[in-house]
N, CA, C and O of each residue as an XYZ file, in Angstrom:
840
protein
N      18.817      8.788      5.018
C      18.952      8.953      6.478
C      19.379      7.636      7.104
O      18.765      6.575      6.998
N      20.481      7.834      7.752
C      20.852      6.646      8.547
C      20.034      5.813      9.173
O      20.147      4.627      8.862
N      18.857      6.237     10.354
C      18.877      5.465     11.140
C      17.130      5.626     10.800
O      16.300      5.406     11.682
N      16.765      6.020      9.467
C      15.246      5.600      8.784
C      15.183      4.234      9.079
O      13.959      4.166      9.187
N      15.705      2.712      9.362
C      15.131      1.903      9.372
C      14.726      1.858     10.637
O      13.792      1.060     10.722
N      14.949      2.267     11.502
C      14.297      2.282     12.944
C      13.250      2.456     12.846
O      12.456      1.752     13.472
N      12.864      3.381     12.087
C      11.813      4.594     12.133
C      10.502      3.508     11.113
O       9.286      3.452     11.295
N      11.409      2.726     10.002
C      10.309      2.422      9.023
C       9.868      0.994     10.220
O       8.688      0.699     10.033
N      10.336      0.357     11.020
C      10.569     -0.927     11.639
C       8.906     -0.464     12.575
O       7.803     -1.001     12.477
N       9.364      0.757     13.465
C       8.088      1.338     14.135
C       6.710      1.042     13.324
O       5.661      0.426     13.512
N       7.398      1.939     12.181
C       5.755      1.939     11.246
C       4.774      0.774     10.746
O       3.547      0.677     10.738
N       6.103     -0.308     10.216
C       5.680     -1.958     10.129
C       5.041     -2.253     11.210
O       3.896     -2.658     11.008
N       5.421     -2.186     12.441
C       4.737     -2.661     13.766
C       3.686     -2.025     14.186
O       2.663     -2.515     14.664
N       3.915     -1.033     14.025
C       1.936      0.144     14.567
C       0.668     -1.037     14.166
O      -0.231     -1.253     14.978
N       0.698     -1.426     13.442
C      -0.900     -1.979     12.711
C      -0.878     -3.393     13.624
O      -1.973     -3.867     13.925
N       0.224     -4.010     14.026
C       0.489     -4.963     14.983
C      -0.366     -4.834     16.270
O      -1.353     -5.375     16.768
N       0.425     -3.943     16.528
C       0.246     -3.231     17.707
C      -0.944     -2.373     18.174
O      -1.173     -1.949     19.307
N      -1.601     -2.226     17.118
C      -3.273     -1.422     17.381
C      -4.115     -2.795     17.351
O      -5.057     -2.958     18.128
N      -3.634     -4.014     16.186
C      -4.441     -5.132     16.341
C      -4.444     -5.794     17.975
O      -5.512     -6.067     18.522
N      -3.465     -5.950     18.477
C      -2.888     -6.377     19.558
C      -3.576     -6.447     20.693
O      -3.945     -7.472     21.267
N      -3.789     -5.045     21.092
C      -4.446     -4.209     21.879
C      -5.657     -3.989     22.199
O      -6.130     -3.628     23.277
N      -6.493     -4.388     20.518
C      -8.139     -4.395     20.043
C      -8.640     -5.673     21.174
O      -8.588     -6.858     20.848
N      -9.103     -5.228     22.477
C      -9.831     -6.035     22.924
C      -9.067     -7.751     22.789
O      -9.428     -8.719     22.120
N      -7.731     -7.543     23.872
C      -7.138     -8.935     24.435
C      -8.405     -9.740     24.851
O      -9.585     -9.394     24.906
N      -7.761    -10.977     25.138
C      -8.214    -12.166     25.824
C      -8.470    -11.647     27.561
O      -9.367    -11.941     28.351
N      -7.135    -10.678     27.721
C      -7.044    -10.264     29.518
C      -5.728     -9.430     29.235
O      -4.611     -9.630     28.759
N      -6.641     -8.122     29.923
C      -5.670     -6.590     29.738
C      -3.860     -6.751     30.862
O      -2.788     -6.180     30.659
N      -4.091     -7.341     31.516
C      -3.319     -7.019     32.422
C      -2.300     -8.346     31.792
O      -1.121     -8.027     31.946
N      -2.399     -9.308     31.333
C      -1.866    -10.210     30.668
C      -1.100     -9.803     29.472
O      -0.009    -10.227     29.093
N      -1.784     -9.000     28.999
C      -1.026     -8.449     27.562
C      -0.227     -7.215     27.793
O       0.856     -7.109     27.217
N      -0.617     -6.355     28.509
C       0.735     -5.546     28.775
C       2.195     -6.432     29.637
O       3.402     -6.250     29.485
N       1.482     -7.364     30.506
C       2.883     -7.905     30.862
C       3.506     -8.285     29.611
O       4.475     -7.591     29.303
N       3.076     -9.553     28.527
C       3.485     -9.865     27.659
C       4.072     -9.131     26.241
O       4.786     -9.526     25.320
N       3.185     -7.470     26.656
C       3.784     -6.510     25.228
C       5.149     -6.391     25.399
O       6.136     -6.607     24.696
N       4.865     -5.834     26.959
C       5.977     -4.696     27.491
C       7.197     -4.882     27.226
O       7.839     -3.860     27.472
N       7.943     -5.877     26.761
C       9.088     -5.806     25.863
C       8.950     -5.157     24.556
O       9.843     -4.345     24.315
N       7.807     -5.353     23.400
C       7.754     -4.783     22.470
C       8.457     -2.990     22.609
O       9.416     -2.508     22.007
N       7.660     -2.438     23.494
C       7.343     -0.729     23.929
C       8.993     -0.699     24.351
O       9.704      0.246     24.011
N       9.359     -1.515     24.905
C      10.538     -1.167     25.875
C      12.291     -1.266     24.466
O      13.425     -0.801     24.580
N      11.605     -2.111     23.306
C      12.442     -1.839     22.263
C      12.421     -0.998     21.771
O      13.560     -0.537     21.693
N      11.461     -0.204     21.148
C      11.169      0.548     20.431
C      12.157      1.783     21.429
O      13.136      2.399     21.008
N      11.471      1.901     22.995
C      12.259      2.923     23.081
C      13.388      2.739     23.138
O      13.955      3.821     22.987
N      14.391      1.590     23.339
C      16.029      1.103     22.881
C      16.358      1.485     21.453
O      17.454      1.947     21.136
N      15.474      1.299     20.701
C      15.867      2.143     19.401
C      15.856      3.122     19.102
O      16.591      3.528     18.201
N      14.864      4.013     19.862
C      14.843      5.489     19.537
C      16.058      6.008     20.398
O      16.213      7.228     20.350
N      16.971      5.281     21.197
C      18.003      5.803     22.425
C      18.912      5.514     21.441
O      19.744      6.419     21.372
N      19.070      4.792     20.793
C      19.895      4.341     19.496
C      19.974      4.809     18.913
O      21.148      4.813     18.543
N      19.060      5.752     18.074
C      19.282      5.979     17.169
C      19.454      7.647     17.639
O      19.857      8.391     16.746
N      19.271      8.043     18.504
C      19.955      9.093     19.062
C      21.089      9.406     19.154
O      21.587     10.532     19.175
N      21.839      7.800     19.252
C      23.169      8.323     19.069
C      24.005      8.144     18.129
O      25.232      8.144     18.224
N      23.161      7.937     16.911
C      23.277      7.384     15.215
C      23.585      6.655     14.938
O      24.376      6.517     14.005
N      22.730      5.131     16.161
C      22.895      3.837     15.831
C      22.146      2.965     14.996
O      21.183      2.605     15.674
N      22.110      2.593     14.198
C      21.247      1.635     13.605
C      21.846      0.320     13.345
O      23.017      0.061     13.069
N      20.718     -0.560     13.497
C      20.955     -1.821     13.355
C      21.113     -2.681     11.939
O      20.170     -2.259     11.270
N      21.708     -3.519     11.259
C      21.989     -3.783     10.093
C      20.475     -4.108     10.181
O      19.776     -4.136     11.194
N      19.983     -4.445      8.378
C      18.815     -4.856      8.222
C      18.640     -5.942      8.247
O      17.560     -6.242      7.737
N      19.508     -7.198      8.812
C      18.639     -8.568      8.686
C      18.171     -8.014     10.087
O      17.037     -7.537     10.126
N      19.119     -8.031     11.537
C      18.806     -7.789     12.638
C      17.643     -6.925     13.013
O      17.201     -7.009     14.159
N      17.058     -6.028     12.070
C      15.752     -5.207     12.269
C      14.298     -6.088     12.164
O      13.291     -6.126     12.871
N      14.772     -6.870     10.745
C      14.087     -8.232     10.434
C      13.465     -8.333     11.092
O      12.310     -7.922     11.203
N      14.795     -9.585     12.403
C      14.267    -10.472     13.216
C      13.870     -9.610     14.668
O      13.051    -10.101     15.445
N      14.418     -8.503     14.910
C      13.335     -7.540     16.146
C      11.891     -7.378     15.478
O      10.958     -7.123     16.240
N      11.659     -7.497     14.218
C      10.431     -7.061     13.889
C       9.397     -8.146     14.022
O       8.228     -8.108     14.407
N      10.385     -9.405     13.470
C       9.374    -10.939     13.596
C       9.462    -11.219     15.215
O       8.633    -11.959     15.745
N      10.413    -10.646     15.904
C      10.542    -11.129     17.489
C       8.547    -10.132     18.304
O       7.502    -10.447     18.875
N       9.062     -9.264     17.899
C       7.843     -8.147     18.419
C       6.223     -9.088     17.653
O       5.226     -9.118     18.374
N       6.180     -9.523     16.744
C       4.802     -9.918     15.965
C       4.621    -11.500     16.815
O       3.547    -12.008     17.139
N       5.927    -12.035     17.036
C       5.361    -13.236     17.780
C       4.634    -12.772     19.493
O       3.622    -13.139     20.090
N       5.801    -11.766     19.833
C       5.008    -10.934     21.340
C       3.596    -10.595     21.214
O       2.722    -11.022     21.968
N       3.413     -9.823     20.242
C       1.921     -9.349     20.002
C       0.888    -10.339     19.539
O      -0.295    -10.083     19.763
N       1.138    -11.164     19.071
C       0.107    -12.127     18.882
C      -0.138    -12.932     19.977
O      -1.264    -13.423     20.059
N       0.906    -13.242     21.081
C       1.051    -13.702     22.556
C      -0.111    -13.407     23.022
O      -1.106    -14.056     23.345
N       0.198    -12.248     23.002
C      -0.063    -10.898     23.997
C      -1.746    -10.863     23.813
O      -2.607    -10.978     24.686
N      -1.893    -10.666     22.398
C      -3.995    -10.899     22.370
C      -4.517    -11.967     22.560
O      -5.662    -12.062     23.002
N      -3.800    -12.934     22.272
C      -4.569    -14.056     23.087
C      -4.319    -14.858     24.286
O      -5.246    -15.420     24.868
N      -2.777    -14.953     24.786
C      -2.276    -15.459     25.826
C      -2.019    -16.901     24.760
O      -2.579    -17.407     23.787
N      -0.951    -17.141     25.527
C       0.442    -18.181     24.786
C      -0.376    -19.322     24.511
O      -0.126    -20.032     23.537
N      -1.435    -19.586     25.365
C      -1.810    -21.336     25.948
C      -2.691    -21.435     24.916
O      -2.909    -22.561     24.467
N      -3.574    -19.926     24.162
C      -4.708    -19.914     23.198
C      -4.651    -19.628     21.990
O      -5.617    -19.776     21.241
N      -3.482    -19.164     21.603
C      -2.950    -18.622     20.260
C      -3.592    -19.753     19.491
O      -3.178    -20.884     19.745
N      -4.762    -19.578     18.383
C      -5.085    -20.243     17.171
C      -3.920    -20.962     16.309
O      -4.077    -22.013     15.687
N      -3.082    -20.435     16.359
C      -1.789    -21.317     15.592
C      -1.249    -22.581     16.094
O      -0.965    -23.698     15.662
N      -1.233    -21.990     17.082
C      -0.571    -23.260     18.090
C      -1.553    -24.135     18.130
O      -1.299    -25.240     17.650
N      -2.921    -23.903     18.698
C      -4.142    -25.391     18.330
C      -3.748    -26.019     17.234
O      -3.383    -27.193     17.298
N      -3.766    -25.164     15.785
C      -3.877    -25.683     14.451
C      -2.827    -26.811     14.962
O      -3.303    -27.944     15.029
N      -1.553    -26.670     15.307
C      -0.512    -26.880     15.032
C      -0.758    -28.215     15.653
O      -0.634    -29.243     14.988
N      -1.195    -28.228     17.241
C      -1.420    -29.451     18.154
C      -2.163    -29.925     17.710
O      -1.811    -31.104     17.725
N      -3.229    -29.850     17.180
C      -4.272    -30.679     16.043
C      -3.958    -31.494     15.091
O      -4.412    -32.629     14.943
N      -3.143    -30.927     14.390
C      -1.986    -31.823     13.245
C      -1.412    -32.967     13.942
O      -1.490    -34.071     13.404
N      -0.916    -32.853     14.937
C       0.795    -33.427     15.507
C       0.014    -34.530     16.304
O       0.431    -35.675     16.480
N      -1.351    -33.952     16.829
C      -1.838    -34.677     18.050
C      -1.374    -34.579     19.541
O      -1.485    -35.438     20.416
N      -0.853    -33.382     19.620
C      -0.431    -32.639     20.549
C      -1.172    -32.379     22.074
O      -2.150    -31.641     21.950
N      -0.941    -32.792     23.391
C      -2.160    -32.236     24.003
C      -1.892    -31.610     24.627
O      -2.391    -31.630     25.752
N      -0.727    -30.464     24.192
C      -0.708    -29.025     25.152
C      -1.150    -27.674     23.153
O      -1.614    -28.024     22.068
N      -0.713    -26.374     23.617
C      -0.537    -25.090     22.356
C       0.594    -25.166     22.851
O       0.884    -25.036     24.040
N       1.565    -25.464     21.619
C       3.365    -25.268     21.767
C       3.579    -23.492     21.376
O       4.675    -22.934     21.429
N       2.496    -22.918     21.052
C       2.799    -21.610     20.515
C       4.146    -21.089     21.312
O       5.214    -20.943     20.717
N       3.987    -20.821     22.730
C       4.924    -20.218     24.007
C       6.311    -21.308     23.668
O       7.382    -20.915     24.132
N       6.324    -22.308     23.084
C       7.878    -22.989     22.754
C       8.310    -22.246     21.199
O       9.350    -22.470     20.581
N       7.095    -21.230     20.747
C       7.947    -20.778     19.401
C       8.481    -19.510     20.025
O       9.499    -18.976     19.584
N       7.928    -19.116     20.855
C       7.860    -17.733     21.519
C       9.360    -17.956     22.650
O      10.251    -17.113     22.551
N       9.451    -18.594     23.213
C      10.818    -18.984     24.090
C      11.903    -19.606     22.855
O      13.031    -19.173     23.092
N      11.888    -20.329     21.843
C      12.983    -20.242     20.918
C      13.433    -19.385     20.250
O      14.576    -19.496     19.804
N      12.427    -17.966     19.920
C      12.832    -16.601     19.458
C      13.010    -16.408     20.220
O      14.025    -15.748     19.997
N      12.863    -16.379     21.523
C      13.643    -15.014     22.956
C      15.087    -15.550     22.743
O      15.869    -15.097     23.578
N      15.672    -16.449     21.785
C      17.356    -17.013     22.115
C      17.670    -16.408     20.784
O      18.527    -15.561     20.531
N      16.782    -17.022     19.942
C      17.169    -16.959     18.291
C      17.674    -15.514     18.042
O      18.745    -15.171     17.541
N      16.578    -14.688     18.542
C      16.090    -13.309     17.891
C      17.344    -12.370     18.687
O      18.049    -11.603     18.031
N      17.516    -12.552     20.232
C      18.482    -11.793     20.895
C      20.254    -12.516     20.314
O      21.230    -11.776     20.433
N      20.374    -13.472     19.924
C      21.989    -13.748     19.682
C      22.173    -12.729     18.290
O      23.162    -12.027     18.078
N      21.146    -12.824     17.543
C      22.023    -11.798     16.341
C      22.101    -10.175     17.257
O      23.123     -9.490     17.222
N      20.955     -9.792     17.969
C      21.322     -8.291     18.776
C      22.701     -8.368     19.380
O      23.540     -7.518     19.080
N      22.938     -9.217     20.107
C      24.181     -9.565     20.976
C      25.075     -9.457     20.409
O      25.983     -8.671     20.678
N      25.019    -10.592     19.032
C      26.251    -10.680     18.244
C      26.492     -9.361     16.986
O      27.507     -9.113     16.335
N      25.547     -8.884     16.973
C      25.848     -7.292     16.269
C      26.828     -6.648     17.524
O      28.058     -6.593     17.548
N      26.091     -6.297     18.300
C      27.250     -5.116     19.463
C      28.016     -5.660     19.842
O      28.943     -4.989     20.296
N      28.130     -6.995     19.904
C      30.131     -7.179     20.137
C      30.712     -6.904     19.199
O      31.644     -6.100     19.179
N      30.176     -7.654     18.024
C      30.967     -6.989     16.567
C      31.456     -5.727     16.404
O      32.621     -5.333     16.353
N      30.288     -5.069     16.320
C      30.270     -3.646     16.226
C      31.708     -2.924     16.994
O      32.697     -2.349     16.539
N      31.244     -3.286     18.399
C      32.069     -2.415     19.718
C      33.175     -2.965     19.342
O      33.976     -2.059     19.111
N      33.741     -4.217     19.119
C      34.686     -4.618     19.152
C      34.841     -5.237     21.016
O      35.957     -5.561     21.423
N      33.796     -5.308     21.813
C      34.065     -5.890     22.969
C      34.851     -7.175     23.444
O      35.439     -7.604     24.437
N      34.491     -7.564     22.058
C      35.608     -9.401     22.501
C      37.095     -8.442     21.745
O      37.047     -7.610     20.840
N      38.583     -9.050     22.675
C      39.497     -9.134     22.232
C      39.948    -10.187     21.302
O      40.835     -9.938     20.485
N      39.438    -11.248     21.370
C      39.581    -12.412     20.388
C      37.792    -13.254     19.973
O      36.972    -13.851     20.671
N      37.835    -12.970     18.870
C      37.181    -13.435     18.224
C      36.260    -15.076     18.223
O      35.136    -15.424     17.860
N      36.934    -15.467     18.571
C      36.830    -17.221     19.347
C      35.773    -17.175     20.274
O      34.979    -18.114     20.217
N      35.604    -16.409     21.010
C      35.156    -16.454     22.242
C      33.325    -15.724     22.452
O      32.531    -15.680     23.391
N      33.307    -15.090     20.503
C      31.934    -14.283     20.478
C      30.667    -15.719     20.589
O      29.664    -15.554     21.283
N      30.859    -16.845     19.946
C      29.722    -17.576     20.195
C      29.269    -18.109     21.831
O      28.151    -18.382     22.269
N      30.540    -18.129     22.469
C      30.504    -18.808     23.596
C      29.799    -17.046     24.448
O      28.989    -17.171     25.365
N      29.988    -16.414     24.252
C      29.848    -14.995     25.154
C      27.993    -15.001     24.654
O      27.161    -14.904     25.556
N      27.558    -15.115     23.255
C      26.546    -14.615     22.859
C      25.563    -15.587     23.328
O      24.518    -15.261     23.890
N      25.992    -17.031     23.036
C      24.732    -18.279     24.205
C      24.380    -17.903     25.667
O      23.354    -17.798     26.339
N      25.922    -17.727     25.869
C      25.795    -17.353     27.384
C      24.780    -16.434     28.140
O      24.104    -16.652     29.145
N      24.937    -14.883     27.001
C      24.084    -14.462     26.956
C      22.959    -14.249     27.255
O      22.525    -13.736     28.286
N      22.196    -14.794     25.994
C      20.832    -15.555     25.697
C      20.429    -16.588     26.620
O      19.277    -17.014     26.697
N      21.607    -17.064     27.468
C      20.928    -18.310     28.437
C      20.770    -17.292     29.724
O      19.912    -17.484     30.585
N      21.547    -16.366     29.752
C      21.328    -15.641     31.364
C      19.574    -14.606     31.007
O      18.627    -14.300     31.732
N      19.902    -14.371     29.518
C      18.342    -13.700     29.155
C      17.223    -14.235     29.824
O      16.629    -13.683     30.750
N      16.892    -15.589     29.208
C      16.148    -16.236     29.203
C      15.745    -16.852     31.205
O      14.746    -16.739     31.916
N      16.669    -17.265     31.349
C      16.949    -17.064     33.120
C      16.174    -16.323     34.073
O      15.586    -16.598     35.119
N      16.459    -14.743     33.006
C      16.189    -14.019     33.840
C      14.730    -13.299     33.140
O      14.641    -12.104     33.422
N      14.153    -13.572     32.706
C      12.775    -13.361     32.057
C      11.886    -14.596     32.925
O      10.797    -14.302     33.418
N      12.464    -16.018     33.062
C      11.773    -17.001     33.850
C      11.824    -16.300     35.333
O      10.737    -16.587     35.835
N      12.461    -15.635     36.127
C      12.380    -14.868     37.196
C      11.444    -14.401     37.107
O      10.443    -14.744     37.737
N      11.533    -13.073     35.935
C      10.433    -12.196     36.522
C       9.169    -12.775     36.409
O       8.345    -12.355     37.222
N       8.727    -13.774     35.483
C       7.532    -14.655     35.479
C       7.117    -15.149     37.078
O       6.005    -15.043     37.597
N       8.418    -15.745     37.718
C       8.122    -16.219     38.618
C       7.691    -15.059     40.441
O       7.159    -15.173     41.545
N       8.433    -14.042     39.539
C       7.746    -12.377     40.509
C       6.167    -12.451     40.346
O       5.303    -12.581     41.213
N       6.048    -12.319     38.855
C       4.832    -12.197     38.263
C       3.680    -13.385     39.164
O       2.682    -13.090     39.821
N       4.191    -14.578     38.927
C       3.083    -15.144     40.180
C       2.956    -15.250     41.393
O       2.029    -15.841     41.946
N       4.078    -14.567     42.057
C       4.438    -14.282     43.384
C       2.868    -12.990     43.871
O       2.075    -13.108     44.806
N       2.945    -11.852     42.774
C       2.277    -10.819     43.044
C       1.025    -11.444     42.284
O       0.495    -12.060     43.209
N       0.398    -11.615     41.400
C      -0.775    -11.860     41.317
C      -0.918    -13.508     40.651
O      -0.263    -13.899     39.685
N      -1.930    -14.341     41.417
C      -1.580    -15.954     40.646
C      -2.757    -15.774     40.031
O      -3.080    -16.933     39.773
N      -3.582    -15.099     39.640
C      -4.692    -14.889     38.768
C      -3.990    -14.550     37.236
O      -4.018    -15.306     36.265
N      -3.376    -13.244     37.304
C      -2.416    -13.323     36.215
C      -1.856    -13.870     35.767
O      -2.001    -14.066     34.561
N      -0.576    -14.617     36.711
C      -0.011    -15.149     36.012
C      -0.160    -16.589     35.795
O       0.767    -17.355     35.534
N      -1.803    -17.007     35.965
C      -1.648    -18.504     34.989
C      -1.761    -17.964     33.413
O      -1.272    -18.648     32.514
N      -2.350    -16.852     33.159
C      -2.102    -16.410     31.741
C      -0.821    -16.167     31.032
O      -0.474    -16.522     29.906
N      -0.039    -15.312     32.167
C       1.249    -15.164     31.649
C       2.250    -15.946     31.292
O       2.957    -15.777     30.298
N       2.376    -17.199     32.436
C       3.178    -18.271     32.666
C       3.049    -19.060     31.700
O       4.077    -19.583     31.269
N       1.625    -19.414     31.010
C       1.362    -20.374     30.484
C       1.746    -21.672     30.198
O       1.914    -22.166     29.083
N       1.942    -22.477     31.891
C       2.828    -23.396     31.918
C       1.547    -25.016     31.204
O       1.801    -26.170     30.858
N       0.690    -24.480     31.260
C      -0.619    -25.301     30.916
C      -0.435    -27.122     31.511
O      -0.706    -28.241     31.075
N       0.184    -26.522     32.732
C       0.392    -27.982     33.745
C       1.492    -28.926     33.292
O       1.459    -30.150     33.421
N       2.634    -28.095     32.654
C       4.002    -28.995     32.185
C       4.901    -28.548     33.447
O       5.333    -27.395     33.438
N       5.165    -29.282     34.386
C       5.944    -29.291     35.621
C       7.483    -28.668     35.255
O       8.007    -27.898     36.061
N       8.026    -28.960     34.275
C       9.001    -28.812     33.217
C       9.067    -27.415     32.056
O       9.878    -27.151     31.168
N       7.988    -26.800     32.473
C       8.036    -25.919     31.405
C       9.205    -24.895     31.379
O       9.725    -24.669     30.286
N       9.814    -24.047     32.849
C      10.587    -23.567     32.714
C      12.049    -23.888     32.309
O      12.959    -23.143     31.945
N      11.983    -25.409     32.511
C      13.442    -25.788     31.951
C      13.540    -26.228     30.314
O      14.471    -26.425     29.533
N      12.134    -26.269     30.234
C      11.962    -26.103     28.435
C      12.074    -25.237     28.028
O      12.764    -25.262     27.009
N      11.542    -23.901     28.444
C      11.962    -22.505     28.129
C      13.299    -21.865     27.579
O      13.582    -21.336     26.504
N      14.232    -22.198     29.100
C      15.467    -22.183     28.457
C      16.104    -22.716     27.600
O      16.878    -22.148     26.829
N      15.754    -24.301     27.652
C      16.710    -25.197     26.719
C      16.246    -24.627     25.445
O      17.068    -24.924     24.578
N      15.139    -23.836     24.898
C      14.512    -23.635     23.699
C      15.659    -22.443     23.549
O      16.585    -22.580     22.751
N      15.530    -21.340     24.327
C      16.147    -20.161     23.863
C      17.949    -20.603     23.788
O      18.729    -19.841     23.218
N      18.318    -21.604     24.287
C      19.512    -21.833     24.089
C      19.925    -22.522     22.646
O      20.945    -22.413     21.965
N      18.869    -23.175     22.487
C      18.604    -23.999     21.293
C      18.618    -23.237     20.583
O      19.714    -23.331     20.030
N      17.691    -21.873     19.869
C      17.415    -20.468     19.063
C      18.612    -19.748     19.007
O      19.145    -19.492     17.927
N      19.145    -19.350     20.235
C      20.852    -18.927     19.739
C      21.295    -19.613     19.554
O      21.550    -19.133     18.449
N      22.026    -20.980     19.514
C      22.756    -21.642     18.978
C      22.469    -21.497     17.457
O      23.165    -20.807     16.712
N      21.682    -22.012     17.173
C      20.923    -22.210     16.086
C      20.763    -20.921     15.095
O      20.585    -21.290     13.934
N      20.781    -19.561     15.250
C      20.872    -18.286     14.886
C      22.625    -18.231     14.588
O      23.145    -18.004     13.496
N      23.296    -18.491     15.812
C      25.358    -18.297     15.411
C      25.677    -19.389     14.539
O      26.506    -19.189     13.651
N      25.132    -20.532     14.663
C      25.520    -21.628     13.559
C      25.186    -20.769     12.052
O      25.957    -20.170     11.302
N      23.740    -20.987     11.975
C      23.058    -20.543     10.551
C      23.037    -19.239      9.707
O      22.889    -19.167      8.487
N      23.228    -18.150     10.653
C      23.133    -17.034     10.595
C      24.371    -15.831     10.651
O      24.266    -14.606     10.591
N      25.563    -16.691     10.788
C      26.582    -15.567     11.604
C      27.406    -15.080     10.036
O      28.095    -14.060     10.056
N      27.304    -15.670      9.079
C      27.481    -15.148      7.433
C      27.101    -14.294      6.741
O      27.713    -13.463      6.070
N      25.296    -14.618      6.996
C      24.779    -13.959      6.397
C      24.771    -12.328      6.781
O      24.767    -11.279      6.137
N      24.772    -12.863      8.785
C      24.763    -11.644      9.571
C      26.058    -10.526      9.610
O      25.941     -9.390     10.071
N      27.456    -11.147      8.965
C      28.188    -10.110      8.681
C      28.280     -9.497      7.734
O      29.017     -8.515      7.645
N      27.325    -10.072      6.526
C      27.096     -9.516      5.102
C      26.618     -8.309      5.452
O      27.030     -7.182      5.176
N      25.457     -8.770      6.261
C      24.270     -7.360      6.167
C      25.186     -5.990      7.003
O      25.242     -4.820      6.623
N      25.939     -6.702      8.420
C      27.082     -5.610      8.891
C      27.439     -5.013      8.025
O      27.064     -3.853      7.858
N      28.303     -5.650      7.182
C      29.313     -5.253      6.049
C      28.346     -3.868      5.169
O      28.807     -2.772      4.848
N      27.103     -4.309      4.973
C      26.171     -3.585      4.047
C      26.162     -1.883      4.741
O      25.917     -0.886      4.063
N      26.440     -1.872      5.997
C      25.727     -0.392      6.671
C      27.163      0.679      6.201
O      27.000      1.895      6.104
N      28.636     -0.028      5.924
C      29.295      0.669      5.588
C      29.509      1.937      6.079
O      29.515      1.700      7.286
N      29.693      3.155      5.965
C      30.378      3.944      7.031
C      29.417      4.243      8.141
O      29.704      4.964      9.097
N      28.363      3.705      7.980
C      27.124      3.961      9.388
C      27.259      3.145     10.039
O      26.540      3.123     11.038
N      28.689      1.536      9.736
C      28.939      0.473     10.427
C      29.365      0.769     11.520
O      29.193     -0.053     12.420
N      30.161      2.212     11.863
C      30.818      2.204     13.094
C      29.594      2.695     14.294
O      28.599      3.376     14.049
N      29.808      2.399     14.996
C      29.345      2.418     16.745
C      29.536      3.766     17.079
O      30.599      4.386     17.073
N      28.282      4.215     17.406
C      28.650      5.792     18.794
C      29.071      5.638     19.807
O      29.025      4.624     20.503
N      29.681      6.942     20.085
C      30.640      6.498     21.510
C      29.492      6.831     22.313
O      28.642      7.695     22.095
N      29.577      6.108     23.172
C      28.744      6.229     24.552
C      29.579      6.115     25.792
O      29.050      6.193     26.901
């Protein structure tokens, strides 16, 4: 079946996603922070409706993109256990966790990006897919720091959890420079391997018309 990896990608993530959920740090914090997870899943099931599937590295990295969300998401960015470990080592005195989490929002979306131009054939010249796919990823990222900044507009109780700027005056312009940094860094390293795996879907390579 064509578009079974959608389907197996869901199933990998369920046990995520029930952990996730098991009694957050703060409920209203973690659905802001899921709600991309939920909102892919249903982009894939709209996808695959129209017998799209995504090559398998690109399922991959939606799958590692969603596990960094959900681990966000139960504890809030500023508390994630990893990130202490991590500032503990380094001597760190913020959790950089939310700078691994803003370098996948660039990394993880340039291979999505750079699949459906491929795919569609949307660029007329070829030259122009890295510069279109940063761009991208930088208006993404832009516009995710917005709605954060909605987010503390409507409740500032929330969103010191959400924001998790943990008193870096600078954080939103770190944000971006990270996710710009992650796509770059994804079209440099990745854009080989990423037409292999294209190459791999073979006659399921072509695009539904929409």
């Amino acid at each position: 079946m064509k578009t079974r990896p959608n389907l197996l990608l869901l199933t990998a993530i369920s046990p995520w996603i029930a952990w996730s959920a098991w009694q957050p740090f703060d409920r209203p914090t973690w659905w802001m922070e899921v709600l991309p997870v939920f909102l892919g899943f249903i982009a894939l099931l709209i996808a695959q409706a129209k017998g799209w599937r995504f090559s398998n590295l690109a399922l991959s990295l939606i799958g590692f993109h969603m596990m960094v969300l959900l681990v966000g998401g139960h504890y809030t960015y500023a508390l994630v256990p990893l990130g202490d470990w991590v500032s503990a080592f380094f001597g760190a005195d913020r959790n950089h966790y939310d700078r691994l989490g803003h370098l996948t929002q660039g990394f993880v979306p340039a291979i999505v990006c750079r699949e459906i131009f491929v795919r569609t054939g949307v660029l007329a010249r070829r030259a122009w897919l890295g510069f279109c796919v940063i761009s991208f990823c930088l208006a993404f990222s832009a516009t995710y720091e917005l709605i954060e900044w909605l987010a503390a507009l409507v409740s500032a109780e929330a969103s010191e959890s959400f924001l998790g700027t943990q008193g870096d005056v600078w954080d939103t312009q770190w944000d971006i420079f990270l996710a710009g940094i992650g796509a770059l860094s994804a079209f440099i390293f990745l854009s080989r391997a990423h037409d292999r795996s294209i190459a791999r879907l073979g006659e399921f390579g072509q695009p539904p018309t929409i």
